[in-house]
SERO-4910 file (N, C-alpha, C, O; in steps of 0.05 Angstrom, whole numbers):
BEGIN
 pado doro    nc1    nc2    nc3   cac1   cac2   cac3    cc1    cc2    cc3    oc1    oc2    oc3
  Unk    A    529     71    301    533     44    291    546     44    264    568     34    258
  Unk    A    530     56    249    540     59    224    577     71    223    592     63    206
  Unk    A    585     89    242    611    104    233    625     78    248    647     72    238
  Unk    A    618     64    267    629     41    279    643     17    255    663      4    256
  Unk    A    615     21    229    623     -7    213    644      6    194    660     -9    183
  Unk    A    644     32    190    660     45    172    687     41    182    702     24    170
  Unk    A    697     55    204    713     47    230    729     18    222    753     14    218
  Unk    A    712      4    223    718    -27    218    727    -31    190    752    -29    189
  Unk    A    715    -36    168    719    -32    145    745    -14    129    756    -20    108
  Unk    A    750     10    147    767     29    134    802     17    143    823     17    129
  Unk    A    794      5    184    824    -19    188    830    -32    179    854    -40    179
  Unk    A    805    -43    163    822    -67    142    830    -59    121    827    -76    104
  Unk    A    840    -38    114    853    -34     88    845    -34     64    862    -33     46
  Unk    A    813    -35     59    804    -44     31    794    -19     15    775     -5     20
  Unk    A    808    -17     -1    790      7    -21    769      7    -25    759    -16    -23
  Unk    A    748     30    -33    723     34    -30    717     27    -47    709     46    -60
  Unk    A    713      0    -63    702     -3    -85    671    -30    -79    674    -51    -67
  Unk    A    648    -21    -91    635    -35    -83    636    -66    -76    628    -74    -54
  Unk    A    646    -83    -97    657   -110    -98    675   -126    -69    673   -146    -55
  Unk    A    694    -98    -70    711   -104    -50    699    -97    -24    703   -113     -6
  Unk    A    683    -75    -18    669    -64      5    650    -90     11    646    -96     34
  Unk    A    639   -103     -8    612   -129      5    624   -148     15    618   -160     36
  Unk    A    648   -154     -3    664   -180     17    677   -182     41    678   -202     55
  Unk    A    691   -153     47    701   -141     77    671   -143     98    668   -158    117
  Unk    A    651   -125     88    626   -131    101    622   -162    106    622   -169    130
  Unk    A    620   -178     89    609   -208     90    636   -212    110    630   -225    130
  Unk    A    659   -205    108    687   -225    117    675   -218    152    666   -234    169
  Unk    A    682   -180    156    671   -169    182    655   -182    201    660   -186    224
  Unk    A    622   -190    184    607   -194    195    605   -219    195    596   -222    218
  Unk    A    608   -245    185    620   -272    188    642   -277    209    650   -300    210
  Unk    A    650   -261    223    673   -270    233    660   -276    259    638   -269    267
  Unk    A    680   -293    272    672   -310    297    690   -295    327    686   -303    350
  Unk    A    706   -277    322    718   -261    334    707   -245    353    685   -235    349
  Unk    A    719   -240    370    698   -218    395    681   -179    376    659   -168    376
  Unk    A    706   -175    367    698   -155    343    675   -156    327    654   -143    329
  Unk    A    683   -174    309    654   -194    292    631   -194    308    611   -183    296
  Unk    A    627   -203    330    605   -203    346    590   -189    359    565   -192    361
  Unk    A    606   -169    372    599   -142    373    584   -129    354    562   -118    358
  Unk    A    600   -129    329    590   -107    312    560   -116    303    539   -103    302
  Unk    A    564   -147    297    531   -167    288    511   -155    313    489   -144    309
  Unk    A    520   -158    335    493   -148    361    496   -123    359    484   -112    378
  Unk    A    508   -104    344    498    -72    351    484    -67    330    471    -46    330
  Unk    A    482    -83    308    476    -82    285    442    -98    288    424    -90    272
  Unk    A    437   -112    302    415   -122    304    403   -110    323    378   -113    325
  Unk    A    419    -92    344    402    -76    352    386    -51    337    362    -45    333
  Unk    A    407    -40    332    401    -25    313    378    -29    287    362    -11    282
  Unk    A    379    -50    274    356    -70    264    325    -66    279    303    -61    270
  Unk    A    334    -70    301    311    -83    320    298    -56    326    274    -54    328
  Unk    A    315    -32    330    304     -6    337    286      2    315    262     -2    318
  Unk    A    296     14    292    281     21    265    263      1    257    245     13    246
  Unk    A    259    -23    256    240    -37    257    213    -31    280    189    -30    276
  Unk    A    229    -28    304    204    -11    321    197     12    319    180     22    335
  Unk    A    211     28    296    197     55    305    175     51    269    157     67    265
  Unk    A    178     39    258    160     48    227    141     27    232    123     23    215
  Unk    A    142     14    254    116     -5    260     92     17    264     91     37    278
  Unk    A     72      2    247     50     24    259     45     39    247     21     46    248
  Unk    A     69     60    221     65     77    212     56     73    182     59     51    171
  Unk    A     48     93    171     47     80    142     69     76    129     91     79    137
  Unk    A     62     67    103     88     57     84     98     83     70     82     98     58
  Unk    A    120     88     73    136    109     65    144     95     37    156     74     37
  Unk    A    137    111      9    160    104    -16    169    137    -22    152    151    -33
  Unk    A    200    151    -14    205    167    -23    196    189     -9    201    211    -20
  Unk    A    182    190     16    169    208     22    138    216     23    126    235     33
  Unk    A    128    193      9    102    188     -4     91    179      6    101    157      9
  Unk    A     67    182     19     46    164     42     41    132     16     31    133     -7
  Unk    A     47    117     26     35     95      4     14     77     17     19     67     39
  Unk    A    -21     72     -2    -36     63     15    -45     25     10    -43     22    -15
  Unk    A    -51      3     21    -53    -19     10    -80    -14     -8    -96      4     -6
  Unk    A    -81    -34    -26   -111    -29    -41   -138    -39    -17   -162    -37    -24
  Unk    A   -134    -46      2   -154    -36     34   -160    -15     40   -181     -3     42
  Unk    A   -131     -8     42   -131     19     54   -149     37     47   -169     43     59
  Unk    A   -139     48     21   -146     57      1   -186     46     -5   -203     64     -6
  Unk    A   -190     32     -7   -218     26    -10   -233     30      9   -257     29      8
  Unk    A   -217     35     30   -248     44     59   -237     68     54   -259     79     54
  Unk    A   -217     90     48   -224    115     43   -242    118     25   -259    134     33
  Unk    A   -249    110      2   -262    110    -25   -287     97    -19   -303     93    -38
  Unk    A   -293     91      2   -318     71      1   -325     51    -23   -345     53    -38
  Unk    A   -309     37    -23   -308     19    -51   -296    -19    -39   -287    -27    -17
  Unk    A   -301    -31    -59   -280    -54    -58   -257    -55    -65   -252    -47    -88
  Unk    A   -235    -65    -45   -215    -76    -49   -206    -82    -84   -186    -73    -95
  Unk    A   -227   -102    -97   -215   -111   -119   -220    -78   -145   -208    -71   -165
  Unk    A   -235    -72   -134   -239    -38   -153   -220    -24   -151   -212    -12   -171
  Unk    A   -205    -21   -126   -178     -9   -131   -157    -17   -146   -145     -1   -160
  Unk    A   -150    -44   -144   -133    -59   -152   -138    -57   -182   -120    -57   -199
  Unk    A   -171    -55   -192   -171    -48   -213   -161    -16   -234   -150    -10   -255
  Unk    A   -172     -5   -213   -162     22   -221   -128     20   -221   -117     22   -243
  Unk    A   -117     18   -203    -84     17   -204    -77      2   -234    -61     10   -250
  Unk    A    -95    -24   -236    -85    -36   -261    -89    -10   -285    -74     -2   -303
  Unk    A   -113     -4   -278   -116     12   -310   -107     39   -304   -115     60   -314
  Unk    A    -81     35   -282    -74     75   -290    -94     98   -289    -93    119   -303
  Unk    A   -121     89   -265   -141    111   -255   -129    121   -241   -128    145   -243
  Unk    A   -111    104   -214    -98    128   -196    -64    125   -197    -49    105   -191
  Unk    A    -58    148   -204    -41    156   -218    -22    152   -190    -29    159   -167
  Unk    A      5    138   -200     27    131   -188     20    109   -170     25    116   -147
  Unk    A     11     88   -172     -5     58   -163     13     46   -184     16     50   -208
  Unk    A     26     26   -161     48      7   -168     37    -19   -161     15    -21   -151
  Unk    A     53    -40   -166     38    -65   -169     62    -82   -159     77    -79   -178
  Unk    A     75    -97   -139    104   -109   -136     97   -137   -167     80   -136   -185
  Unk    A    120   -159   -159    127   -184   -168     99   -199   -157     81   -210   -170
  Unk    A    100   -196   -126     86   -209   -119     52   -215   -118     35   -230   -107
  Unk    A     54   -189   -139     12   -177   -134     10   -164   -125    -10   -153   -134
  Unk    A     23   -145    -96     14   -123    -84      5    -90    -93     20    -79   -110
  Unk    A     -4    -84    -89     -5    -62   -107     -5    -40    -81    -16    -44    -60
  Unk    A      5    -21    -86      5      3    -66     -7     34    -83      3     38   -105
  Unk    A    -23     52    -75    -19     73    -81    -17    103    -63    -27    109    -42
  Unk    A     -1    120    -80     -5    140    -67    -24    145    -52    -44    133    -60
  Unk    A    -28    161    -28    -55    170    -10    -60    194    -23    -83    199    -29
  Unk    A    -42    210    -28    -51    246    -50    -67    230    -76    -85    242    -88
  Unk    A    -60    212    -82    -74    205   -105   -102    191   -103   -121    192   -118
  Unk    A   -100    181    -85   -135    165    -74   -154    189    -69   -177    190    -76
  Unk    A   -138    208    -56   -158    229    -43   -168    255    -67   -187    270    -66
  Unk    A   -144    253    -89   -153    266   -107   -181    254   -134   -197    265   -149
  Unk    A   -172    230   -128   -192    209   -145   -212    220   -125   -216    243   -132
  Unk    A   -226    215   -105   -247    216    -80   -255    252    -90   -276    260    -80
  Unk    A   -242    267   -103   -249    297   -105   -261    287   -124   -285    283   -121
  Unk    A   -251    281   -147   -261    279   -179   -286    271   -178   -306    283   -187
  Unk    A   -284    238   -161   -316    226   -165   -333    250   -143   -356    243   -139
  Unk    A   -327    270   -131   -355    278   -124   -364    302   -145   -388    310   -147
  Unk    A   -347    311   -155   -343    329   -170   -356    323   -195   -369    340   -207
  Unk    A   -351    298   -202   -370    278   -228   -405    279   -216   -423    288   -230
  Unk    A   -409    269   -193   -430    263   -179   -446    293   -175   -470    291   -169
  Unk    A   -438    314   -178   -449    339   -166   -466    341   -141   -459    330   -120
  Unk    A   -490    355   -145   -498    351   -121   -524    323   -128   -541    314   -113
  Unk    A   -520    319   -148   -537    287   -148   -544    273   -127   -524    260   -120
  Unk    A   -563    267   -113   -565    249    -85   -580    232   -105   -596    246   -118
  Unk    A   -580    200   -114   -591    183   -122   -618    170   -108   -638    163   -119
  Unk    A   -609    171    -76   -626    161    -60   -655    178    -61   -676    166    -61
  Unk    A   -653    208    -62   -667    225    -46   -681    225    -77   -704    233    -72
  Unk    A   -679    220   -102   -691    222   -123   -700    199   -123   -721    200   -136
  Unk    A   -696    179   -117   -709    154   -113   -735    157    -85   -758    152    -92
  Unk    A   -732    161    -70   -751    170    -50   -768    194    -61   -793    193    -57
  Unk    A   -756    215    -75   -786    229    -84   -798    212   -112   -821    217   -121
  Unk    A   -780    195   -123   -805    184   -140   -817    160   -124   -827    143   -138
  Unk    A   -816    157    -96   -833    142    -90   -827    105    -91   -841     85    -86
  Unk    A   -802    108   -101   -791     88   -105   -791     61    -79   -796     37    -80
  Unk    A   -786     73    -66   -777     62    -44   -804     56    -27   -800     48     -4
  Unk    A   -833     61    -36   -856     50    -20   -866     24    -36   -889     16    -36
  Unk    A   -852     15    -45   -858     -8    -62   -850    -34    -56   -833    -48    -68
  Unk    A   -864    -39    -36   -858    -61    -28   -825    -93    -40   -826   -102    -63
  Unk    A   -809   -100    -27   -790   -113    -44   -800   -131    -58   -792   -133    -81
  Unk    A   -821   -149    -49   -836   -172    -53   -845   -170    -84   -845   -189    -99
  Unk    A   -855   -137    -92   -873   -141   -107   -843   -131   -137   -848   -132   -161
  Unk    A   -823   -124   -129   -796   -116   -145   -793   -152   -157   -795   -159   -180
  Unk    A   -787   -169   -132   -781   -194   -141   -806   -210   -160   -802   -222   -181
  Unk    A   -831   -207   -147   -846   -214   -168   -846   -201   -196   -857   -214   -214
  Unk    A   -840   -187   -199   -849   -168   -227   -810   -186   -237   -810   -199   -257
  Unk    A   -792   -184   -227   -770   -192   -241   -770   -225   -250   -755   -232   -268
  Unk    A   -788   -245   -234   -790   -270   -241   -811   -261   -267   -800   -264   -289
  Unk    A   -831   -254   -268   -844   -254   -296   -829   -242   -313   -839   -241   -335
  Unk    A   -808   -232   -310   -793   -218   -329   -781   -235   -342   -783   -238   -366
  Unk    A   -764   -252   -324   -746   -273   -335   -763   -298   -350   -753   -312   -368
  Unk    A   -791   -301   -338   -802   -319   -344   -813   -308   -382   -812   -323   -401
  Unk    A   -820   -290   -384   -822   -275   -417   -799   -275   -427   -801   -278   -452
  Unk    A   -770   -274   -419   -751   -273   -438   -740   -304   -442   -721   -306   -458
  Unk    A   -747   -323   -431   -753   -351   -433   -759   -362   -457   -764   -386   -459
***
């Protein structure tokens, strides 16, 4: 398709200069001519193909798996707005942000963040130290009572 529009472009006589190459394009593909028409439906096929094949896949920038701040947050077991926060503050490194608010980041970079925090965390289990102090036979009832008298003393 592509050596087709070149093909086209190169009969009309126009030197390769950008300026001049967009308006031959615009003239080519505007045209109401059997040619013109042709080239617009091979061109939308062609359209229509590569649009079906990256459906589905992830977002490519450069070669780069790029993840939504969703995405990215059910790998991380986190919220959505925590990523978005991290991307703001330059936690995961190469997290872009468009015009529009979107923010994308690398997947090598989520997964390397996901090393660090366990690596921060060691073998710490929070839960299982909470269960041997017994934490957890304590009825909720009696957590919420003890927190209303709390509030009610700092009153």
């Amino acid at each position: 398709m592509s050596l087709r529009l070149v093909e086209k472009l190169a009969a009309m006589g126009q030197p390769a200069k950008p300026g001049i190459m967009a308006r031959a394009l615009h003239e080519l593909l505007d045209g109401q001519d059997d040619n013109a028409k042709e080239l617009r439906l091979a061109m939308q096929i062609h359209l229509a193909r590569v649009s079906n094949e990256t459906i589905g896949k992830p977002a490519q920038a450069g070669g780069v798996e790029m993840l939504s701040t969703e995405e990215a947050a059910k790998l991380m077991d986190c919220s959505r707005p925590y990523v978005a926060m991290l991307i703001d503050a330059d936690k995961l490194e190469g997290g872009v942000k468009s015009k529009g608010g979107h923010r994308k980041v690398p997947k090598a970079s989520v997964l390397k963040w996901i090393e660090a925090a366990k690596a921060a965390a060691g073998d710490k289990d929070y839960r299982k130290a909470a269960a041997d102090a017994q934490m957890y036979s304590i009825p909720d009832d009696a957590y919420v009572k003890a927190a209303k008298r709390s509030r009610r003393g700092a009153d």
